[in-house]
C-alpha positions, 0 to 999 in steps of 0.5 A, spaced: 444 659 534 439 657 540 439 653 546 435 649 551 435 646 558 434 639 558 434 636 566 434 629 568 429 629 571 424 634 570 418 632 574 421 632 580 420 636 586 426 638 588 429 639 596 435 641 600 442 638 598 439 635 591 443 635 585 440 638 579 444 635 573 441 636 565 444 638 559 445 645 555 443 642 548 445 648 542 443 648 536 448 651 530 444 652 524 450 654 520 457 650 519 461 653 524 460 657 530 465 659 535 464 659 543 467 662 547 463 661 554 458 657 557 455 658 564 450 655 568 447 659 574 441 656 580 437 663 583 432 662 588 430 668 590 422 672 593 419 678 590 416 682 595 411 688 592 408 694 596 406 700 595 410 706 599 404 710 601 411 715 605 412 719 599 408 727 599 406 727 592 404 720 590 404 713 592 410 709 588 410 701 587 416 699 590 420 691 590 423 688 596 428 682 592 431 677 597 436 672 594 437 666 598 439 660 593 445 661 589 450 656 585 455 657 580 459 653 574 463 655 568 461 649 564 465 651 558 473 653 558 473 648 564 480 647 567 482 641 561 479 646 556 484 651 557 489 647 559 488 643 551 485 649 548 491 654 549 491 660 548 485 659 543 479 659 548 474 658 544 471 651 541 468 650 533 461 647 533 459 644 527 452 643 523 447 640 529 445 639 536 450 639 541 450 637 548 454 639 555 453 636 561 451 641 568 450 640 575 448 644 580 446 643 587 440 646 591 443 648 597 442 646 604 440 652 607 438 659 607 443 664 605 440 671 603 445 676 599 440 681 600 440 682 607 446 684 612 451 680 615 449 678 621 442 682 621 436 680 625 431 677 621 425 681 620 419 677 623 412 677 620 406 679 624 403 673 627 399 671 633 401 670 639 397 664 640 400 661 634 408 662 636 406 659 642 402 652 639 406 652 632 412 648 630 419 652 632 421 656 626 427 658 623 429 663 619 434 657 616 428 654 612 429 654 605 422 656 602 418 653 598 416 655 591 410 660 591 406 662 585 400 666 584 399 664 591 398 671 594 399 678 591 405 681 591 409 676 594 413 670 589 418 665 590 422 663 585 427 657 583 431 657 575 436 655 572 439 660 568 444 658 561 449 664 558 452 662 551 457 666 548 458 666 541 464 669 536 462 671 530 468 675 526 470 680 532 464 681 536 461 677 542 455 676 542 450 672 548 444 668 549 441 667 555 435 662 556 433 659 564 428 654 566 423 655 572 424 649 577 420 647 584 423 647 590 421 645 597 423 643 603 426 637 606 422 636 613 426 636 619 421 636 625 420 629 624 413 629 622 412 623 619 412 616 622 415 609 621 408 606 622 401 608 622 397 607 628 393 610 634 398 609 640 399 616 643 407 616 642 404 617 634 400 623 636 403 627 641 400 634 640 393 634 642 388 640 642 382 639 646 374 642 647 369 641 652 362 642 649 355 641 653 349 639 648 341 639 651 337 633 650 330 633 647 324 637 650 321 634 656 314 634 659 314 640 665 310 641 670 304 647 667 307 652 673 313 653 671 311 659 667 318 663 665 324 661 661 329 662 667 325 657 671 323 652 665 330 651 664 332 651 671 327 645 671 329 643 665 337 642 668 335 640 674 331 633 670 334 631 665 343 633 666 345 636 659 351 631 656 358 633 657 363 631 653 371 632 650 373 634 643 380 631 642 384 632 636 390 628 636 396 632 631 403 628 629 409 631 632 410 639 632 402 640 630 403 636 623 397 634 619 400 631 614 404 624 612 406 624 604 401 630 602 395 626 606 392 628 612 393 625 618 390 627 624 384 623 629 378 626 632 377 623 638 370 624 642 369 623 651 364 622 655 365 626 661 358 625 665 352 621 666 345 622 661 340 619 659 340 619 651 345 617 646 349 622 642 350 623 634 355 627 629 350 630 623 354 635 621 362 636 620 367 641 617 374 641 616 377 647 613 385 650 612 386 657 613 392 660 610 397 666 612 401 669 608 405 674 612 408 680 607 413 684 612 417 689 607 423 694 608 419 700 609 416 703 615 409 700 617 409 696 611 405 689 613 400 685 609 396 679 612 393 675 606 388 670 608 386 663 603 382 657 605 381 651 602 375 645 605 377 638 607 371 636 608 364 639 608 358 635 609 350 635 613 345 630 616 350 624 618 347 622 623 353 619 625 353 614 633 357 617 637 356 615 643 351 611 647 347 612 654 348 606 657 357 607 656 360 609 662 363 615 664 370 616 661 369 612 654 373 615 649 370 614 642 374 615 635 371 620 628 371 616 622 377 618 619 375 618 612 371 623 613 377 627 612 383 623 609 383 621 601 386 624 596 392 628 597 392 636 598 394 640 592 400 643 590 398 651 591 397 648 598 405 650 600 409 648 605 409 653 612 415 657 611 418 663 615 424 667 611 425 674 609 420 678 610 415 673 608 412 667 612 407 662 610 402 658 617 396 655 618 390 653 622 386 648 622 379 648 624 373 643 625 366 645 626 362 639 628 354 638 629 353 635 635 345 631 637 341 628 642 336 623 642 332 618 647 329 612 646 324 614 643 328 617 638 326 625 640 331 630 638 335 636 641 337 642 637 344 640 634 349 644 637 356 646 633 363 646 636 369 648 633 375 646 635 381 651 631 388 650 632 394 652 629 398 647 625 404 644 621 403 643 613 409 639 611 413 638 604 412 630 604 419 630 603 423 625 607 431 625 608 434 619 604 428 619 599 431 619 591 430 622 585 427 617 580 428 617 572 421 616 568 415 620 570 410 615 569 412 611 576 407 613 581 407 609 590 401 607 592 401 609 600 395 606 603 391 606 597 393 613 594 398 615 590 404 618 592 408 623 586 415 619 585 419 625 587 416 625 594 418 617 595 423 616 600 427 610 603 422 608 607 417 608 603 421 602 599 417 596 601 411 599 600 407 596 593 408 599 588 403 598 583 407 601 577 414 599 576 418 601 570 425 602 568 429 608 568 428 611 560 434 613 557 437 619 556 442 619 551 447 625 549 454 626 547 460 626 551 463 633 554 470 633 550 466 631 544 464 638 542 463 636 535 459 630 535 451 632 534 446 628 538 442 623 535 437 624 531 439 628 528 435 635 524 431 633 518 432 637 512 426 642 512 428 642 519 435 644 518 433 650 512 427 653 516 432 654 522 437 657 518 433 663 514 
């Protein structure tokens, strides 16, 4: 006898309150197998590795195991099935495929079994300058599925099935799980009914100042030292001042559906005499996966970063000589927005003993030339910033059948499982009907699903 899971919808991301439905296909090779149990049971759980260094002798690898996601159903006897069995309590399965129904829900919140009632979450280290900046957390979250992320430290969600068959009077169990993904659904209103430039749209800011030198001038031959060339210099030709603004969505998030979503914006804070150019420009995403295990001083910072955009000799106009003081300038942003983050890119977290944040950081090139197009020494400003790095998941978004559907949002692709009810007026360059999935009904234990096993099929499976 073996068994499968089957799920209605097996691309999909699934999020907070989501039903998981499928089907418990078993396949009899003989004529008549007796069940006696079914089950279904949804695990969500952390594995935290370390390596206690207390011990006097040697060092131990130890485990830390949070289960936070828990959901249960006795598929087979339910409540009719006993009632119409009687004291039977099992059920006789023919040559086939057999198909049962379950369903399970992701639940809303974080419940962790492994932790005392009532305890204090234990926080991981972080910086002082990111619990101030960064979205609030909470420990309520449920975190996202995380695999080959970081070592010693997995987020994991499945589904596993036990079936227990009778065979003369011994009981035997078959136990197979399939692994899903799971992300949180956003509640810190990151995303937005339109996109546009107004500063209600971007509320979160954080600014720099720079000072860029123009290019070298002619200076009078008695100046003779550095300190008093550059006072001279100073005093000739005023450096250029300027303000670098990056403008963030609510809480600090940088995305909208998966795709950035930020604006850089460039201020002229002084009078000068020459024009300034962008020739250089960097984005990078830094991640920290902070690792607080049980044990005493058992704390682990990892870090992984990823560029967004790397590029030189731009030779970029940013601002001209002739604007007045205060002229406020926007950044290309296609310099940064395109494709879609990637998934080992995972949603900012904080749970038990284990907690996901980022930073963003932008390193910008900045340059002066004159009419008569001399150049100063580029000057590198970086702008670094803690930031949200959010699912993309919306509340109201459905789950779709057929995997081949894709969104289209202002010319990216979008994954259907991340579509929401906002996003329905959106074109949608690929439209399908939902494929049909057929299978027997619960009651009808007996009738095997179509298309049946051949008959090489049917006598390899049975030596």
């Amino acid at each position: 006898m073996d068994t499968s899971i089957q799920l209605d919808h097996p691309k999909a991301i699934f999020s907070n309150g989501d039903p998981i439905t499928g089907n418990i296909v078993i396949y009899c090779p003989t004529s008549i197998t007796k069940v006696s149990k079914i089950t279904a049971t949804l695990v969500g759980e952390s594995v935290l590795s370390y390596t206690d260094t207390s011990g006097l002798l040697m060092d131990r690898e130890q485990q830390d195991k949070h289960r936070f996601a828990h959901d249960f159903q006795v598929i087979f006897p339910s409540r009719h099935d006993q009632r119409v069995l009687g004291a039977e309590k099992s059920v006789r399965l023919g040559f086939g495929y057999h198909s049962f129904r379950f369903a399970l829900r992701i639940p809303d919140a974080v419940e962790c079994s492994s932790c005392p009632p009532n305890s204090p979450a234990v926080s991981p280290v972080c910086n002082e300058k990111y619990a101030v900046q960064s979205p609030s957390s909470s420990h309520d979250m449920l975190p996202p599925s995380m695999h080959d992320v970081v070592d010693g430290a997995a987020i994991s969600y499945r589904i596993d099935v036990a079936v227990t068959s009778i065979r003369s009077i011994f009981k035997s169990t078959i136990k197979t799980n399939l692994n899903i993904t799971v992300w949180p659904m956003e509640t810190h209103n990151q995303y937005l009914g339109s996109l546009s430039k107004e500063n209600s749209t971007f509320p979160c800011v954080k600014t720099v100042q720079a000072t860029i030198m123009g290019p070298y001038a002619q200076l009078p031959a008695l100046v003779v030292s550095p300190t008093e060339y550059m006072h001279h210099l100073s005093a000739a030709i005023p450096p250029a001042q300027i303000s670098i603004s990056a403008h963030l969505l609510p809480d600090y998030s940088i995305l909208r559906n998966r795709h950035m979503m930020i604006r850089l914006s460039i201020s002229k804070l002084n009078e000068f005499a020459y024009s300034l150019y962008l020739q250089s420009f960097q984005m990078l995403l830094v991640g920290y996966t902070d690792i607080k295990a049980k044990g005493p001083s058992l704390t682990n910072t990892q870090i992984s970063c990823w560029t967004i955009q790397s590029m030189s000799n731009l030779g970029l106009p940013v601002l001209h000589y002739s604007e007045s003081v205060g002229t406020e300038k926007y950044i290309d942003r296609s310099l940064w927005e395109g494709e879609a983050l990637p998934d080992t890119i995972v949603p900012s977290f904080d749970s038990c003993g284990l907690a996901r944040r980022y930073e963003l950081d932008i390193s910008m090139g900045f340059q002066c030339r004159d009419t008569k197009d001399q150049a100063g020494r580029i000057l590198l400003v970086q702008l670094r910033t803690p930031v949200h790095v959010s699912s993309g998941i919306r509340p109201g978004r459905k789950l779709e059948s057929g995997d081949d559907k894709k969104l289209f949002l202002n010319g990216e692709l979008v994954p259907i499982s991340m579509r929401s009810q906002d996003d329905m007026g959106t074109q949608d360059e690929n439209r399908h009907g939902a494929t049909q999935r057929v299978g027997a009904a619960n009651e009808d234990y007996g009738t095997p699903m179509d298309p049946p096993p051949t008959y090489e099929e049917a006598t390899i499976r049975s030596w």
